[in-house]
C-alpha positions as CSV (number, residue, x, y, z in Angstrom):
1,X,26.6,-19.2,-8.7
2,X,25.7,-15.9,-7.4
3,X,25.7,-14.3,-11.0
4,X,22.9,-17.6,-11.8
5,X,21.0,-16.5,-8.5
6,X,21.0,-12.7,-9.8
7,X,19.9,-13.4,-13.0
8,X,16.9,-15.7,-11.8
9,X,16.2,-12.7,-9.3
10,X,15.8,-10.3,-11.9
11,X,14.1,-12.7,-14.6
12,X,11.2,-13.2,-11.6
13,X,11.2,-9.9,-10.5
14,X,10.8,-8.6,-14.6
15,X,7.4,-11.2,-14.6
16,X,6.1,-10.4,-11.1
17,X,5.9,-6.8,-12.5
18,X,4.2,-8.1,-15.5
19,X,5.9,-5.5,-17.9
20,X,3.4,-4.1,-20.6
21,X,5.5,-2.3,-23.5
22,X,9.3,-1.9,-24.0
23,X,9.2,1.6,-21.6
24,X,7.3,-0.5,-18.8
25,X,10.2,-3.2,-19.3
26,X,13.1,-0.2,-19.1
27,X,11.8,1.3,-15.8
28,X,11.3,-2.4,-14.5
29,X,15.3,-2.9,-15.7
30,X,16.2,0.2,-13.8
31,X,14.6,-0.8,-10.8
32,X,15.8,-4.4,-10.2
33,X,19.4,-3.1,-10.8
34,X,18.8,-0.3,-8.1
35,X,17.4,-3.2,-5.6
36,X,20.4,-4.8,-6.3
37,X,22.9,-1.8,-6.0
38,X,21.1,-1.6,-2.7
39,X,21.9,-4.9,-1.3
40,X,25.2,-5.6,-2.5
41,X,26.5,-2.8,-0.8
């Protein structure tokens, strides 16, 4: 349940963003894991 709610975070965060080119989609990547990192913790 909580890995389905991650991954649908990180899916609508990855189009909010609106990523242009495969380096745009890498620092958007990096990012959402750091948000994550964050509030697990």
């Amino acid at each position: 349940m909580i890995r389905k709610l991650l991954l649908l975070l990180l899916l609508s965060t990855l189009f909010i963003s609106g990523c242009e080119c495969v380096s745009g989609f890498g620092r958007d990547m990096q990012k959402a894991g750091s948000w994550i990192e964050r509030n697990t913790s």
